[in-house]
Structure formats: structure tokens, C-alpha cells
C-alpha positions, -999 to 999 in steps of 0.1 A, spaced: -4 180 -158 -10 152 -180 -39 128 -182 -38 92 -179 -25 75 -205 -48 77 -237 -64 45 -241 -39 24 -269 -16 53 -277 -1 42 -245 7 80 -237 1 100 -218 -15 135 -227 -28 169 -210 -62 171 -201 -69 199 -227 -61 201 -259 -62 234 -281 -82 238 -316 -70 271 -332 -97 294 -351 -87 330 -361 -101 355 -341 -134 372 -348 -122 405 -348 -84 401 -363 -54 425 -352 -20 433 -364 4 402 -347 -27 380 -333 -12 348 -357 23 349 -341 5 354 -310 -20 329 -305 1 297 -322 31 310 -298 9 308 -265 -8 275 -277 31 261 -281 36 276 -248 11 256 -233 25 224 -246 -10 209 -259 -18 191 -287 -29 217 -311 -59 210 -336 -47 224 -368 -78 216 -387 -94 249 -395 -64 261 -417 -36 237 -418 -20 267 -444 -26 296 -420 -10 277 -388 12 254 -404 34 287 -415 35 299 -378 44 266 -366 72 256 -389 103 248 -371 82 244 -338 78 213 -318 44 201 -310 19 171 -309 -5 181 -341 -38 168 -347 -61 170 -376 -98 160 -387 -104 144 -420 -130 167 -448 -159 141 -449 -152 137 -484 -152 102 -477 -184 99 -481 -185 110 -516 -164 81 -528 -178 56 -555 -156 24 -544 -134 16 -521 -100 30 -543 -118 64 -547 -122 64 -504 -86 59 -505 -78 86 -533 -96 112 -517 -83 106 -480 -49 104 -490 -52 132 -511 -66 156 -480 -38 143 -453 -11 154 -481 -25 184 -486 -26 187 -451 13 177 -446 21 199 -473 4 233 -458 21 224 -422 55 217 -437 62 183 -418 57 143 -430 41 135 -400 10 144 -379 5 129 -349 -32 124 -347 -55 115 -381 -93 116 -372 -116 102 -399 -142 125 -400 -179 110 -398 -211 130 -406 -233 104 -418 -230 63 -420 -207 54 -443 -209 26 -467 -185 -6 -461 -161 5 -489 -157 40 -478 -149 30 -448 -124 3 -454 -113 27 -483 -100 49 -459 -91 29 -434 -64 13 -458 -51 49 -466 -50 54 -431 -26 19 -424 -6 25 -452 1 64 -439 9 45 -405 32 24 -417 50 48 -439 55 74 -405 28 102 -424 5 92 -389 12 83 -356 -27 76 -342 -59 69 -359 -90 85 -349 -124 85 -354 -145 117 -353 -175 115 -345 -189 152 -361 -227 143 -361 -249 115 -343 -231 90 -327 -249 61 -345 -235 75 -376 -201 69 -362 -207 37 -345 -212 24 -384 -177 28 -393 -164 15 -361 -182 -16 -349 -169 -37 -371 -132 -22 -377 -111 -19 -347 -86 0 -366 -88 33 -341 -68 37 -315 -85 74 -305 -124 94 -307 -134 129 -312 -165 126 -293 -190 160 -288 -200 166 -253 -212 194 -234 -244 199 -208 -267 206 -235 -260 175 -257 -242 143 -253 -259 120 -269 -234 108 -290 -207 102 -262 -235 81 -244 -238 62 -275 -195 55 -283 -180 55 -244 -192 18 -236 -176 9 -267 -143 33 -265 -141 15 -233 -144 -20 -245 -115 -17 -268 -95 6 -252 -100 35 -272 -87 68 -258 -113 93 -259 -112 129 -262 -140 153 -261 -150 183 -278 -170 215 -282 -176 217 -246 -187 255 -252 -201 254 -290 -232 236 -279 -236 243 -318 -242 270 -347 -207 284 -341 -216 305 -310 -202 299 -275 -230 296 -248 -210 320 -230 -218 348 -255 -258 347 -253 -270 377 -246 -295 384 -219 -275 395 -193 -301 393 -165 -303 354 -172 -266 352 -171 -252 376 -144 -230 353 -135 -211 351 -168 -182 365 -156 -189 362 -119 -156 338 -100 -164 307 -85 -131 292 -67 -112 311 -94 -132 300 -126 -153 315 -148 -185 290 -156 -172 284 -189 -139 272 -168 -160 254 -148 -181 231 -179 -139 224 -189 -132 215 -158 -157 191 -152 -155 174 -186 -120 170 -186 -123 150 -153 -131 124 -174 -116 120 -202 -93 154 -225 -109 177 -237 -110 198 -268 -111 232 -267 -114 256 -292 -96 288 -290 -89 326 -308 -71 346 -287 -41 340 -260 -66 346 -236 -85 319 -242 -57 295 -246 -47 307 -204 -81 308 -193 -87 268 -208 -56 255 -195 -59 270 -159 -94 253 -158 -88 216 -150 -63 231 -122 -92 246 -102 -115 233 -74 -149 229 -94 -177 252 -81 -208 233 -62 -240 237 -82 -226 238 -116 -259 223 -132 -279 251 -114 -258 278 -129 -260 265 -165 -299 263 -163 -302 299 -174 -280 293 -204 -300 260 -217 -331 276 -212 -317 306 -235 -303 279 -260 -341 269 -267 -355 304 -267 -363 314 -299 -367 351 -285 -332 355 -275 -325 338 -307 -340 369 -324 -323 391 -308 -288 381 -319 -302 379 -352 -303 417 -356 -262 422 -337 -239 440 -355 -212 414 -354 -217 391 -383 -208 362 -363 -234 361 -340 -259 370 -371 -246 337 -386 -250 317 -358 -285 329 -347 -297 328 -381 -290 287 -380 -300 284 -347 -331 297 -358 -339 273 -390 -332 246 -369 -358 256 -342 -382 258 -371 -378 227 -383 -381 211 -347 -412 229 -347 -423 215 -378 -417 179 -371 
């Protein structure tokens, strides 16, 4: 069932939105399988992680495609290099899908960027509009909100935001949805379940914290639940590996919310900040969870040194 209409695209869009990663644990068929249940689903489908990889299995398909810029923005010595190096990465990014357009473009923003970055690639930006490359602007906001707001307070060139949002952090949509508001800038959310370090809350360990992992309430799961109640308010982003996944995110929003849904995620922020349970992912034998703990963990000791 689709939203309301998203802010100055003047359309109208479904309140999730699908961003494609392999899966951890690959199998024979899982590309053909995933891309062909997001399509399914009729989302707009992030393609940001491997334009190459997705853009083969969706060649010839239909569907609303969105994609976030490299940050290499940032790296630009004048305003000409900002547009060099932004046009360069949304060719590159037609090229690998196989199309001349994509319908969403969202300048990706870790850090402030200086005035002739931004207008930089702003103007790459208008001119791929114009031509038909883009059909929206975005802005991304993939780091504190502040650093965002520099690129967008004075340039009123985006018509949509990437915004992060989940229960443990969301600080930077406090900081953008007055403004999104003010001008009538659609926004979408994202990482509702990577409250960051590339692991899913929903795969801590500690089972006796967070018995009700997979425990039903009014037919969802609580990661269901922490979709369901972001995308009340505005899309949301979710990112996705398996056909599973792509089901169990798009049934969310369809559900009755659970009461107590703040209760039920204490257990899960408390384990966020525990630098035991931190540990003890740090020795598990998949690779990905090493990863993830192992940044978790530098960032708790820098917290700590502060």
C-alpha cells in the first residue's frame, strides 16, 4: 500500500523500500532469487552496494531504482573537480545497471562539505536532471546530521533525504525533519535494524536478554515491529539478503503494532553498550559478526577515552 505522496516528487511511494546486500553465507541461485522477490514486492530497490552485481539481474526488469553517491565529493579541489567526480560515479553507475536513468540520486554526506563541493555537485546533479540521467535529488545524510545540514541550508536543490533512524540513535533525523518539513522534502528513513558496525540488533547474542527475538507479537517479529513503527511516519529503508527478509519487511507496516515496543527493545540497547557481549561476538566463527564486534569495540574505547 503506498505512502503519502513523497514530499516534492509529488508521488506516491510504498512505505518500505528494499536495499539489496549479498547474503552472508552465499548459495547456488540466491542472486536471481533475492533481486526477483525484491521486484516482486514492487519497492524501490537500493542498488547502491553493487550497482554491477544487481544491475545484471535487473536488466530488462521494471522498477523504481535508487542509488547513494561515493562521498568522493568531498575530495574535490574546486567546484569543476565536485562535478567531475559526481558525474563520473552516476555513469559508472548507469553503465553497471544497463539503463540512462535512475530514479533516485542521493548525494552522499559524511562530513561538511565546502561551498564548491557542494554546488559542484549540485550542478552535476541539475544537468543529469535535465538531460533524463535522474529523476529525484537526494540528500543522504550518512553521518551527523549537522554535517548534512551544511550542504542543505542554503541550497534547496533536493527534493528527497536519506535520513538514519532507529531506537538507539536518531539524532540526526531530529536535527533535518523540521527542515525536510519546511520545504517539503520527502523523507525516507534508514538502517532501522543496523543501529551501526554492520550487525543487525536482532543478531546479538545473549539469548536470555533477548528471548523474545523470535517470539510473535500480533504477527511480527520485534524487528517487524521497530519497521513498523518507523515507517508510520515517514518510508523506510530496509536493508535486505535473503527473500526472507524482503517478505518478512514488507508484511511489517501491514500489522497491528505490539503495545510496549520500547520495553521490549530495552534488553537490546542495553546489549548495544555492553562491552561484554561485545566480546563475546568477537571470538564467533562467522567473520561478519567478528567484523562488526571488533568496531563496535574501538568505538567503545574511544568513548571511554574521551
Amino acid at each position: 500500500m503506498p505512502s503519502a505522496t513523497l514530499g516534492r516528487t509529488n508521488v506516491a511511494f510504498p512505505e518500505v523500500w528494499l536495499s539489496l546486500s549479498p547474503p552472508y553465507e552465499p548459495h547456488e541461485g540466491w542472486l536471481d532469487a533475492l533481486v526477483g522477490s525484491a521486484l516482486e514486492g514492487g519497492s524501490p530497490i537500493d542498488v547502491s552496494s553493487q550497482p554491477g552485481l544487481w544491475g545484471g539481474a535487473l536488466r530488462g526488469k521494471q522498477a523504481c531504482l535508487m542509488t547513494i553517491g561515493d562521498g568522493d565529493v568531498v575530495r574535490s579541489t574546486e567546484e569543476a573537480h565536485a562535478t567531475s567526480l559526481l558525474q563520473a560515479h552516476l555513469i559508472e553507475t548507469l553503465c553497471a545497471l544497463g539503463r540512462e536513468t535512475i530514479d533516485f540520486y542521493f548525494l552522499r554526506v559524511r562530513e561538511p562539505l565546502k561551498e564548491y563541493q557542494i554546488t559542484g555537485a549540485l550542478a552535476a546533479l541539475e544537468n543529469a536532471k535535465q538531460e533524463g540521467h535522474v529523476r529525484f535529488i537526494g540528500l543522504c545524510a550518512d553521518g551527523e546530521g549537522l554535517a548534512a545540514m551544511s550542504a542543505w541550508q542554503f541550497h534547496d536543490a533536493f527534493e528527497a533525504a536519506l535520513i538514519p533512524r532507529n531506537p538507539y540513535d536518531s539524532s540526526a533525523y531530529d536535527a533535518m525533519k523540521r527542515l525536510a518539513d519546511e520545504r517539503r522534502v520527502g523523507v525516507v528513513t534508514s538502517r532501522p535494524l543496523n543501529w551501526g558496525y554492520g550487525l543487525p540488533f536482532s543478531a546479538l547474542p545473549s539469548p536470555w536478554k533477548l528471548r523474545n527475538l523470535t517470539q510473535s507479537f500480533y504477527g511480527l517479529t520485534i524487528a517487524q515491529a521497530v519497521i513498523a513503527s518507523l515507517a508510520k511516519e515517514n518510508p523506510v529503508l530496509v536493508g535486505v539478503r535473503t527473500p526472507k527478509e524482503v517478505e518478512m519487511a514488507l508484511e511489517a507496516p501491514k500489522n497491528t503494532l505490539p503495545d510496549g515496543l520500547d520495553a521490549m527493545l530495552e534488553p537490546f540497547l542495553e546489549a548495544f553498550d555492553d562491552d561484554g557481549v561485545w566480546e563475546d561476538i568477537a571470538s564467533d566463527s562467522r567473520a561478519w559478526m567478528r567484523q562488526a564486534a571488533q568496531r563496535r569495540q574501538k568505538s567503545l574505547s574511544r568513548s571511554l577515552a574521551k
